[in-house]
C-alpha positions as CSV (number, residue, x, y, z in Angstrom):
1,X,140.3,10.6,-171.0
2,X,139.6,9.0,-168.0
3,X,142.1,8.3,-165.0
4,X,143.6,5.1,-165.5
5,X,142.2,2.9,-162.4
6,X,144.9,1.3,-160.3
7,X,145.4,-2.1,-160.2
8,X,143.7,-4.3,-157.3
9,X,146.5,-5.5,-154.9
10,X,146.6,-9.0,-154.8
11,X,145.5,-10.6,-151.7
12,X,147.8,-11.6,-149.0
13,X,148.4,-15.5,-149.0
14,X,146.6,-17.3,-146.6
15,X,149.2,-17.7,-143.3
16,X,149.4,-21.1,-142.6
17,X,148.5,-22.3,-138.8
18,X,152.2,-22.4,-137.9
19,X,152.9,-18.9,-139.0
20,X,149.8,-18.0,-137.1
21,X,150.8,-20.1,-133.9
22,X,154.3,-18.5,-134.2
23,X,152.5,-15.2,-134.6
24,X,150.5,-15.8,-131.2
25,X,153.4,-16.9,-129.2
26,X,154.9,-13.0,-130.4
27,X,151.9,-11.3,-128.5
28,X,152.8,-13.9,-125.7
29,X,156.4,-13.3,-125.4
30,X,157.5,-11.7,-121.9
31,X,153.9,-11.8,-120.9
32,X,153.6,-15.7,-120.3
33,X,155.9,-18.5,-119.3
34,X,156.8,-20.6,-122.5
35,X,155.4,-23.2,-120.8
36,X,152.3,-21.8,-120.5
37,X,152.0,-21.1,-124.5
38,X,150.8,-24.4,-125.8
39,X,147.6,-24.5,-122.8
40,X,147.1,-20.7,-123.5
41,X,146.9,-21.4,-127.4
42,X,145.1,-25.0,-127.1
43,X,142.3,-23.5,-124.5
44,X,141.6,-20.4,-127.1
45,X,141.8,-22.7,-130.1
46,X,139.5,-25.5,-128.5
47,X,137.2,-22.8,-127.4
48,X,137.1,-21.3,-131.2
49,X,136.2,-24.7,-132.5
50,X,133.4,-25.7,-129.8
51,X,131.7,-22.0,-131.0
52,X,132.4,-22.8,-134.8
53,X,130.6,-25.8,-134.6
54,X,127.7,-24.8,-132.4
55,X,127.3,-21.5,-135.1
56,X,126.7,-23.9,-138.0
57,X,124.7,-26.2,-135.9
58,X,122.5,-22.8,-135.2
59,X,121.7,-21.6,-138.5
60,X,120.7,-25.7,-139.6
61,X,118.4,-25.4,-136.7
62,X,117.0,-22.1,-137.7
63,X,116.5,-23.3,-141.4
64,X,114.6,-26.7,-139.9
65,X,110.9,-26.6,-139.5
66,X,110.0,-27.4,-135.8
67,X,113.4,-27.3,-134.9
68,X,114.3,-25.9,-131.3
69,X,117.8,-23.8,-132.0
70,X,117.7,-23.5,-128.0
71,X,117.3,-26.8,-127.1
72,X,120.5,-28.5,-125.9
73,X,119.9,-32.2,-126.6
74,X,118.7,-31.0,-130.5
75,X,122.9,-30.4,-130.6
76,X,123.8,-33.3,-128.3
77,X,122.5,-35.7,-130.9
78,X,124.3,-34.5,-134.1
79,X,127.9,-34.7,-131.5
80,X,127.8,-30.7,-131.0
81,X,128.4,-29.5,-127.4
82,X,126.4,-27.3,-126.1
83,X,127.8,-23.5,-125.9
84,X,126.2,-21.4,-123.3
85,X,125.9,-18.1,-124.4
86,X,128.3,-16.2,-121.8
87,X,130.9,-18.9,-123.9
88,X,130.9,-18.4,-127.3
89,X,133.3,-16.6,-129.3
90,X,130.8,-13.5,-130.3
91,X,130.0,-12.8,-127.0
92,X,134.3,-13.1,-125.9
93,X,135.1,-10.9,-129.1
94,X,132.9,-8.0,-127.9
95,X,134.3,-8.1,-124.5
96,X,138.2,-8.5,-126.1
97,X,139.3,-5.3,-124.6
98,X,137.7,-5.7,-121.4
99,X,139.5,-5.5,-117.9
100,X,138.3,-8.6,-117.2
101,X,138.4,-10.6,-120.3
102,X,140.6,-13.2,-118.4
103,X,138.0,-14.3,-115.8
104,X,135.5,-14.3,-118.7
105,X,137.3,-16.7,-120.7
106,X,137.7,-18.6,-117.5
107,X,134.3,-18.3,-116.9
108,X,133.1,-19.4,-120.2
109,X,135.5,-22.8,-119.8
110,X,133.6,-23.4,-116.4
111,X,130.4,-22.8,-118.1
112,X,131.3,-25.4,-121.0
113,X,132.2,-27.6,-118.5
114,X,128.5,-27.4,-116.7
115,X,127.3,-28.1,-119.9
116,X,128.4,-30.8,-120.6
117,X,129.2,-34.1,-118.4
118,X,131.8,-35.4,-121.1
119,X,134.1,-31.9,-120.7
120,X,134.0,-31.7,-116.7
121,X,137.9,-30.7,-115.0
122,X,139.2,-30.9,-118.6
123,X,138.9,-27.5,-120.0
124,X,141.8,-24.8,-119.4
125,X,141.4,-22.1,-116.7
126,X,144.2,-20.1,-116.6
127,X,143.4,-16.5,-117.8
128,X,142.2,-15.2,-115.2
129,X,146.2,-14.8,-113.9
130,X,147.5,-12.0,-112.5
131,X,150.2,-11.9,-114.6
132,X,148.1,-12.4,-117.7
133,X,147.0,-8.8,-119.0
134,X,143.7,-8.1,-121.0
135,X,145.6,-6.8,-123.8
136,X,147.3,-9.8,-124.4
137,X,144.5,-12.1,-124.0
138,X,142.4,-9.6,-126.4
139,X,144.8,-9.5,-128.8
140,X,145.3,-13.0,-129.1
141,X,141.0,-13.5,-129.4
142,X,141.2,-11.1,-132.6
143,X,144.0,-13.2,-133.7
144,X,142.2,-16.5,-133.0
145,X,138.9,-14.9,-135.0
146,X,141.1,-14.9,-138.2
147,X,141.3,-19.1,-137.9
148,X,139.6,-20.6,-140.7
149,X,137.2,-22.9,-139.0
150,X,134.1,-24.5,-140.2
151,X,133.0,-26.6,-136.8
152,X,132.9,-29.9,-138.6
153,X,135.5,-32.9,-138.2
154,X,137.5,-31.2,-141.0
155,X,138.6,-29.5,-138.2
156,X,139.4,-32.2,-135.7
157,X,143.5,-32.1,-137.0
158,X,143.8,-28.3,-135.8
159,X,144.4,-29.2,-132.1
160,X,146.6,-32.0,-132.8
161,X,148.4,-29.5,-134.8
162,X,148.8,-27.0,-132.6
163,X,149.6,-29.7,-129.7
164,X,152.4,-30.7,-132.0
165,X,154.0,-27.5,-133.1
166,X,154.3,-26.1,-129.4
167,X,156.2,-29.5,-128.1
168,X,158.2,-29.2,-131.3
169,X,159.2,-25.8,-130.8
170,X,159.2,-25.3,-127.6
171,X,160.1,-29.2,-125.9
172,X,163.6,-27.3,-125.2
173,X,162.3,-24.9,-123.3
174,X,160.6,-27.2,-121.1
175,X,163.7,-29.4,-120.5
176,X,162.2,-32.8,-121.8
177,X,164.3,-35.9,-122.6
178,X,163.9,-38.7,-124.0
179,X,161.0,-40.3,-121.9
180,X,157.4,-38.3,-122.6
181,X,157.1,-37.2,-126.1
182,X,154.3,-36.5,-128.3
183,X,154.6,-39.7,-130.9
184,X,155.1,-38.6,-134.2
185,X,151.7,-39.1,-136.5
186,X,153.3,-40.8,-139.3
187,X,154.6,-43.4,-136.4
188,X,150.9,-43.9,-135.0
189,X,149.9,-44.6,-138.6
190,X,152.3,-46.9,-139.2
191,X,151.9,-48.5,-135.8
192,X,148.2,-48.8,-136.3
193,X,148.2,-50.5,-140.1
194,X,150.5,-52.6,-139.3
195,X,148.2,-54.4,-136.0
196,X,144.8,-53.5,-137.5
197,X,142.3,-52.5,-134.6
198,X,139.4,-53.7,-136.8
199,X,137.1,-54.5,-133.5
200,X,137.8,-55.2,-129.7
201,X,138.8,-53.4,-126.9
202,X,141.8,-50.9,-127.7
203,X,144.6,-50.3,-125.0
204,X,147.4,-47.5,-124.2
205,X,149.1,-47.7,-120.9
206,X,149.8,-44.3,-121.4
207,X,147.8,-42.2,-123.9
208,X,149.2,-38.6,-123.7
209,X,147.0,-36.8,-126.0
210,X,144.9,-39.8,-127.2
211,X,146.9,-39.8,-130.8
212,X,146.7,-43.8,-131.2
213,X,143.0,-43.8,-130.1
214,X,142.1,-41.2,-133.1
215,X,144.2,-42.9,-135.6
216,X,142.3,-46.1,-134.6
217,X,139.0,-44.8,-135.2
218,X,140.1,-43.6,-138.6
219,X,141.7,-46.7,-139.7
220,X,137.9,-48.5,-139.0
221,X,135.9,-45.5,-140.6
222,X,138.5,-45.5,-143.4
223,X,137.3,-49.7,-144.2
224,X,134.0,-49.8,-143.8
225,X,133.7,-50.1,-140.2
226,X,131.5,-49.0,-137.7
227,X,133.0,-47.4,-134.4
228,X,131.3,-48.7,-132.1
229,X,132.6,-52.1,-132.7
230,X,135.9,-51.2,-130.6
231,X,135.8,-49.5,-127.1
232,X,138.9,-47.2,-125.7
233,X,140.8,-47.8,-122.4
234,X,143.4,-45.8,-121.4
235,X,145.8,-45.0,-118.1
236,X,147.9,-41.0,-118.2
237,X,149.7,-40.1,-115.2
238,X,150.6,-36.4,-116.6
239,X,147.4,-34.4,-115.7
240,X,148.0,-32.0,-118.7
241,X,148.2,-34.1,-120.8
242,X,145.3,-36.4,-119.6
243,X,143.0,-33.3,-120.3
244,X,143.9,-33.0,-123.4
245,X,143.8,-36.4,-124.7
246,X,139.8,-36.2,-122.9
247,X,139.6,-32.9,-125.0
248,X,140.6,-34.8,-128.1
249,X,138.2,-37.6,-128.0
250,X,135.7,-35.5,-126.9
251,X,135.3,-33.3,-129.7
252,X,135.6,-36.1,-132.1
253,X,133.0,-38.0,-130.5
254,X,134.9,-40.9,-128.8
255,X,134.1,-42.7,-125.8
256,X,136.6,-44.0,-123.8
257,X,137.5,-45.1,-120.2
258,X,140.3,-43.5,-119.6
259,X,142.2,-43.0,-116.2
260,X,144.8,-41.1,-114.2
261,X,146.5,-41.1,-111.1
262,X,149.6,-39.7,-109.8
263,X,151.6,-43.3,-109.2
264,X,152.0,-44.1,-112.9
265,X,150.6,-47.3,-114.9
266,X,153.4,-49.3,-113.4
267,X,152.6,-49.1,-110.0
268,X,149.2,-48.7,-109.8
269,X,147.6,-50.7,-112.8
270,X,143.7,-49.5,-113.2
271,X,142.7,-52.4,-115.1
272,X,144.4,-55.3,-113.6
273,X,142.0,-57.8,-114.5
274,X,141.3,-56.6,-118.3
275,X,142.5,-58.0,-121.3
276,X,142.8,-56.0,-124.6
277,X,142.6,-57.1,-128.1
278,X,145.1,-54.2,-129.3
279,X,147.6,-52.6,-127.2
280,X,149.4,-49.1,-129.0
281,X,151.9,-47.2,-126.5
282,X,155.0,-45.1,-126.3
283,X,156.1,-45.6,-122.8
284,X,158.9,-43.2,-121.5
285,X,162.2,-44.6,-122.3
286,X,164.6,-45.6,-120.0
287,X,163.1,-44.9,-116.8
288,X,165.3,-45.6,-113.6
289,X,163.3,-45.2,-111.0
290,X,160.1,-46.9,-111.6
291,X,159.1,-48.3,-108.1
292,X,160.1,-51.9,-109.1
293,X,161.7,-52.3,-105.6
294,X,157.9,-52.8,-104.7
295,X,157.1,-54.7,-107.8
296,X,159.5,-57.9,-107.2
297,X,156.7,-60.6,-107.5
298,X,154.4,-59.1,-109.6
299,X,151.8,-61.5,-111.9
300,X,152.8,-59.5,-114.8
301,X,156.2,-60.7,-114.9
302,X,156.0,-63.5,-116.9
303,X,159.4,-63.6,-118.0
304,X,161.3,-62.3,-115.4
305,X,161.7,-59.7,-112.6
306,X,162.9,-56.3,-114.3
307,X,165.5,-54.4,-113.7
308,X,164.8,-51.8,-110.6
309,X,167.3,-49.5,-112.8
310,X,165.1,-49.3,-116.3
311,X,161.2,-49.8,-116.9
312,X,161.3,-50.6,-120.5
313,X,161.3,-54.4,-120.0
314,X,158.3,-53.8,-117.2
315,X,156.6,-51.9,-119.7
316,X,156.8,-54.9,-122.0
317,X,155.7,-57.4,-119.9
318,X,152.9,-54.9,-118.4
319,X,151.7,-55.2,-122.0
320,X,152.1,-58.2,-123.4
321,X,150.1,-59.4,-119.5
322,X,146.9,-57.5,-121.0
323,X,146.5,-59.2,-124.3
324,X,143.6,-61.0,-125.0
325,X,144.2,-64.6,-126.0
326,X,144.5,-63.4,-130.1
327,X,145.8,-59.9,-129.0
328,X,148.4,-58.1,-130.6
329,X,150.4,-55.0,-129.6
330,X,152.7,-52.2,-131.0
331,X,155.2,-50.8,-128.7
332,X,157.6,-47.9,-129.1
333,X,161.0,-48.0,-127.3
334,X,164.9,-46.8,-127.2
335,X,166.8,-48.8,-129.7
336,X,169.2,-50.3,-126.6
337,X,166.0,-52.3,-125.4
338,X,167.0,-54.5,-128.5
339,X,170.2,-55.7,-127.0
340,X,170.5,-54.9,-123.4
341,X,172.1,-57.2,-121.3
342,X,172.0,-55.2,-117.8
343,X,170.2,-56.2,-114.8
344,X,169.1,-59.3,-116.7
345,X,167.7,-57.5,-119.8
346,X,169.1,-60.2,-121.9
347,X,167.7,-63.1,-120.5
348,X,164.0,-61.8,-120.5
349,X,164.2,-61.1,-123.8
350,X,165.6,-64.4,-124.6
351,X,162.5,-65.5,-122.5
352,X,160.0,-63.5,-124.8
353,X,161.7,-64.9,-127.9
354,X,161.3,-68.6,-126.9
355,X,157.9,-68.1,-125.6
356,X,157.0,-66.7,-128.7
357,X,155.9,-63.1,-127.4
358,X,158.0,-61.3,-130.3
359,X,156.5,-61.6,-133.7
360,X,158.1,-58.4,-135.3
361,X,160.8,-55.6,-134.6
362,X,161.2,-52.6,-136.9
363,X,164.3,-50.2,-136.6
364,X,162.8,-46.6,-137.0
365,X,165.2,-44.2,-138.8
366,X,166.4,-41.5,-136.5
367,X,165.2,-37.9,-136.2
368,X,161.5,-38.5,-136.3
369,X,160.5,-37.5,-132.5
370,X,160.5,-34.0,-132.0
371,X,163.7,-32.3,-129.6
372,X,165.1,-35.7,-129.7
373,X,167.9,-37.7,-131.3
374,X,167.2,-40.6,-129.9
375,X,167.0,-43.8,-132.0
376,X,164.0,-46.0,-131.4
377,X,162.0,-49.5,-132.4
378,X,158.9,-50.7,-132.7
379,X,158.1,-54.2,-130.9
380,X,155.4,-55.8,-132.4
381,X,153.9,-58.8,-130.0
382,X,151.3,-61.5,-130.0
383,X,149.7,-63.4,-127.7
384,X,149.1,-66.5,-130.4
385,X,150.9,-67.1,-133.3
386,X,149.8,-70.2,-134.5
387,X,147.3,-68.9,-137.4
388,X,143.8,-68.1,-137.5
389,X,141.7,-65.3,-139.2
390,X,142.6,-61.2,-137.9
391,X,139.7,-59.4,-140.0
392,X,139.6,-60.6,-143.5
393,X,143.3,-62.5,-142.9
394,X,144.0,-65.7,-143.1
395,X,146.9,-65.8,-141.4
396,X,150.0,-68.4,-141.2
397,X,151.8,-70.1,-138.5
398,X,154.4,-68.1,-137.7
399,X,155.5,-70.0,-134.5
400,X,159.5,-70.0,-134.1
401,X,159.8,-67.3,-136.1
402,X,160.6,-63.3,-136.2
403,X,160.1,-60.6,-138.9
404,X,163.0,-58.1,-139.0
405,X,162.4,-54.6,-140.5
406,X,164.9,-52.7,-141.0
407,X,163.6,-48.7,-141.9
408,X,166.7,-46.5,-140.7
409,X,167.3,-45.7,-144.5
410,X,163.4,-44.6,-144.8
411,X,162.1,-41.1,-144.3
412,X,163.0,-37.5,-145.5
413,X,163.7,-34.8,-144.1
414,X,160.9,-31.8,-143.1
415,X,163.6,-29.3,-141.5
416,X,167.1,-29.1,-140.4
417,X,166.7,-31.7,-137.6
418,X,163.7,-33.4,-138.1
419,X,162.2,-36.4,-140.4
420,X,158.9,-37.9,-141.4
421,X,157.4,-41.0,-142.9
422,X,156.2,-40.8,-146.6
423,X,153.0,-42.4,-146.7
424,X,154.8,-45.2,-149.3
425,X,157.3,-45.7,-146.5
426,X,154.4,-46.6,-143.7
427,X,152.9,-49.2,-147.0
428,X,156.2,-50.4,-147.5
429,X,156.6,-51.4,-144.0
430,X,153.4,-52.4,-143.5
431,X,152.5,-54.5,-147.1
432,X,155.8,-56.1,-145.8
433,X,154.4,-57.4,-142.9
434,X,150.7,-58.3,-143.8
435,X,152.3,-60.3,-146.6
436,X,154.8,-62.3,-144.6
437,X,151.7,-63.2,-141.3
438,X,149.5,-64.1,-144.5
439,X,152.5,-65.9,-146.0
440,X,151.5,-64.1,-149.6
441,X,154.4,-63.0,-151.5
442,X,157.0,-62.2,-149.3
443,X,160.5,-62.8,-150.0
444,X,163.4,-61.7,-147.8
445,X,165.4,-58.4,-149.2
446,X,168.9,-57.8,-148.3
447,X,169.3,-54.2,-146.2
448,X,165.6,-54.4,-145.5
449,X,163.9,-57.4,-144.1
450,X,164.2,-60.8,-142.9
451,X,162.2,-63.5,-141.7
452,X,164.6,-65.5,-138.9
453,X,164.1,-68.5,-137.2
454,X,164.7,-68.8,-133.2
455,X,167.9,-70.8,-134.4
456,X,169.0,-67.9,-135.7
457,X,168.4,-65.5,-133.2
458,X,169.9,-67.9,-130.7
459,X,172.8,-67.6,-133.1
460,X,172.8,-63.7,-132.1
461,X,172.5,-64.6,-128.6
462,X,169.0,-63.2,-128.7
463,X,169.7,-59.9,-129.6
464,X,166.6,-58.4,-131.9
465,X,168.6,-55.2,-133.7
466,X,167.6,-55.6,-137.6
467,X,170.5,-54.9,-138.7
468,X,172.1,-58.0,-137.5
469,X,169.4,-60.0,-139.6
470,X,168.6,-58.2,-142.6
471,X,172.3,-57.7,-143.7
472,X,173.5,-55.2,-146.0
473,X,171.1,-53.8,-148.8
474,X,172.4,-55.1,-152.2
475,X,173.8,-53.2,-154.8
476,X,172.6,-53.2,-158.9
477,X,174.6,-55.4,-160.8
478,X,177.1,-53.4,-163.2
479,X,176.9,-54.9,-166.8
480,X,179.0,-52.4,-168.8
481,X,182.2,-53.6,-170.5
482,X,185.5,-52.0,-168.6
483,X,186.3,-50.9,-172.4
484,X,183.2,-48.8,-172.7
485,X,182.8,-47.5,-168.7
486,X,186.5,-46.0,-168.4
487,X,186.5,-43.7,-172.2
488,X,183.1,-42.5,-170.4
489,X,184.5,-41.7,-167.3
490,X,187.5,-40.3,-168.0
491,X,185.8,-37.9,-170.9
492,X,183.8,-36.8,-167.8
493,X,186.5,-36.0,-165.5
494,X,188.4,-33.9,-167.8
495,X,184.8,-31.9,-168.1
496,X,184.9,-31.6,-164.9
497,X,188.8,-30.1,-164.6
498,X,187.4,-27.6,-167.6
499,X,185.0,-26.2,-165.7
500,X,187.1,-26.3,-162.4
501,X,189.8,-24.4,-164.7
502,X,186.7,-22.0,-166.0
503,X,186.0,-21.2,-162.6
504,X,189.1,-20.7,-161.7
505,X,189.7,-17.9,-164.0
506,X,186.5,-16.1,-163.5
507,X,187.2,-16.3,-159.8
508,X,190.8,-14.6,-159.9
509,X,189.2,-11.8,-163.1
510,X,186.8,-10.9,-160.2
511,X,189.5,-10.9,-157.2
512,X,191.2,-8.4,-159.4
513,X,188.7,-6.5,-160.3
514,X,188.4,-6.0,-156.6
515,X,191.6,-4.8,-156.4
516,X,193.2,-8.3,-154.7
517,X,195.5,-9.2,-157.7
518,X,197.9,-11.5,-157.8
């Protein structure tokens, strides 16, 4: 007879990119500064990607009569940078276990970078450190090689990702509170349905890694819009993360005017005399010392000086100064710039209430930023809210008027300490909104939202918490006759003592058994 054959192991599951990031930071450990993980992992990953695509673009250039496969402007035009040779991954996985592999990878950034204008000063170089060995950096190209890449915009998520995990997991180690943080996604979604950047110029006084300026040109690719109908500004004063947020856009073939400089938005405003159709920002929270000492007369304060002790209601007004005539803007901040009465807090919000400035204000539900508790609220403001057309809208006078959302009891839980937005939660926020600009079906809802006059408000003393608006969420009506409810209820509670009893018993047969009798 013949041998029986054995049986083919099954495969090994695919490791998801977080196990593979954690997997990376392993060969990292003692070798590299925490710190230093996320640029390590984002320069190796970046550098994977930029090969990937330039591979595929290859072999279509080889299969294409006529065709020049080494001709850098036939991969400019289909948005593929060009990779030098001395750069791409084959060439850095046959020098992996080379002495030197750290200068090469450093060298093959600064050879990228040569390449191509729209990459200069952003790419990583940082290999080439003493205190980086070759084995390390070799190991972690084999383990890079195993990514799953195919160089198209399927793709594009994979640095965001990675971006994300290492704040997540490591934001501890690098001592951050609750001012720079990367914005959750499912808040940039929500933030950017809600306000709609169908066309115009788009504005974040402080982009971090660019996350509102993709999710904007999605939300116009994903209805039938063209991209370059809106144009991307942007100011960063964190050089890191200005780098990336230029890597971001870059590979996904944005153009965009953005900034930096060491003084911050605040003090040193690179587009003073712009106007923007859409603001999106998550300011830092509760910043004390913001230069406002030098600030007192400022143009941008419409509605009063701010405090020299906290920045959010500069950051406000900073804002609300660059929208264009029909702008709108959606604003991240802590939850006490809702109610604040220090330093004259209360009064300029009493001021942006009157003047119309506020149109919206939606509690978030805690738990969603990452290393944070917390709680924060997203300002929604317009420059006119007298009507007109946004897009397809019609919209309705909503002059004297404020929506209150109120989404604290939204959101589930994706770990022990962190939450996220179901994509019905970011519709059920947003539907709620479209319909009550358009004045198309909505209807006030107990525990939820609330449209409230300025009477009201005033009421409130001008505090903007939803909770004080929307009320308490109300509870289903219980029809069923006392007679029938309490024969249910109480046949279920004696259930419930016979299997407490049940229990019971088993639990003292098995504490004897052990030899712990009574």
């Amino acid at each position: 007879m013949p041998a029986k054959r054995k049986a083919a192991a099954a495969p090994a599951p695919a490791k998801t990119l977080e196990v593979q990031l954690w997997d990376a930071a392993d060969k990292m450990r003692g070798a590299v500064p925490p710190t230093d993980y996320m640029h390590v992992c984002l320069g190796l990953v970046f550098l994977r990607y930029l090969s990937a695509a330039f591979e595929r673009k290859e072999a279509e250039l080889i299969d294409t009569p006529h065709a020049m496969k080494d001709d850098p402007e036939e991969y400019q035009a289909d948005n593929v940078f060009w990779v030098p040779q001395e750069a791409r991954w084959s060439y850095l996985q046959d020098h992996a276990r080379s002495a030197d592999v750290g200068k090469r990878l450093d060298d093959a950034m600064r050879a990228i970078e040569r390449s191509n204008d729209e990459l200069k000063g952003v790419l990583p170089k940082i290999f080439g450190k003493a205190d980086f060995s070759s084995q390390m950096l070799g190991g972690l190209i084999d383990h890079f090689t195993n990514l799953n890449l195919t160089g198209m915009a399927e793709d594009f998520d994979f640095l965001g990702r990675v971006y994300e995990f290492f704040l997540g997991e490591f934001s501890a180690m690098q001592g951050k509170a609750g001012g720079e943080q990367y914005t959750p996604r499912c808040m940039v979604t929500m933030m950017v349905e809600m306000i709609e950047p169908f066309r115009g110029r788009i504005y974040d006084c402080c982009h971090g890694t660019g996350g509102f300026y993709v999710q904007s040109n999605r939300f116009v690719l994903a209805h039938a819009g063209r991209l370059d109908d809106i144009a991307v500004f942007g100011q960063e004063r964190n050089p890191e993360t200005y780098r990336l947020a230029r890597m971001n856009l870059a590979i996904r073939g944005i153009t965009g005017d953005l900034r930096w400089n060491n003084e911050g938005t605040l003090l040193k405003d690179a587009f003073p005399d712009l106007r923007f159709d859409f603001i999106l920002a998550n300011p830092p929270f509760n910043i004390k010392e913001w230069g406002g000492e030098f600030l007192r007369d400022d143009a941008r304060w419409k509605f009063g000086a701010p405090p020299l002790g906290n920045a959010n209601y500069a950051w406000l007004q900073h804002i609300y100064h660059h929208l264009a005539p029909t702008g709108y803007a959606a604003v991240i901040l802590a939850n006490g710039s809702m109610s604040s009465n220090s330093g004259g807090e209360g009064d300029i919000r009493r001021a942006m209430v009157e003047g119309d400035a506020v149109d919206c204000m939606v509690a978030m539900p805690g738990q969603l930023f990452f290393g944070v508790q917390i709680p924060v609220c997203v300002w929604i403001m317009a420059k006119d809210k007298s009507g007109g057309k946004h897009g397809d809208r019609k919209l309705r006078d909503r002059r004297g008027e404020v929506l209150f959302l109120d989404a604290r009891k939204l959101g589930y839980m994706t770990n022990r300490t962190n939450k996220n937005l179901s994509p019905e939660d970011i519709a059920k926020l947003t539907d709620t909104y479209h319909a009550w600009r358009e004045g198309k079906g909505y209807e006030d809802v107990s525990g939820f939202c609330k449209s409230a006059s300025h009477e009201e408000i005033r009421a409130h003393g001008h505090v903007l918490t939803p909770g004080r608006y929307v009320g308490a969420e109300d509870v289903e009506e219980d029809d069923e006759a006392f007679e029938d409810k309490m024969p249910r209820l109480a046949a279920a509670l004696r259930e419930r003592f016979a299997k407490r009893a049940l229990l019971e018993k088993k639990v003292n047969a098995n504490l004897e058994g052990m030899g712990y009798g009574r």
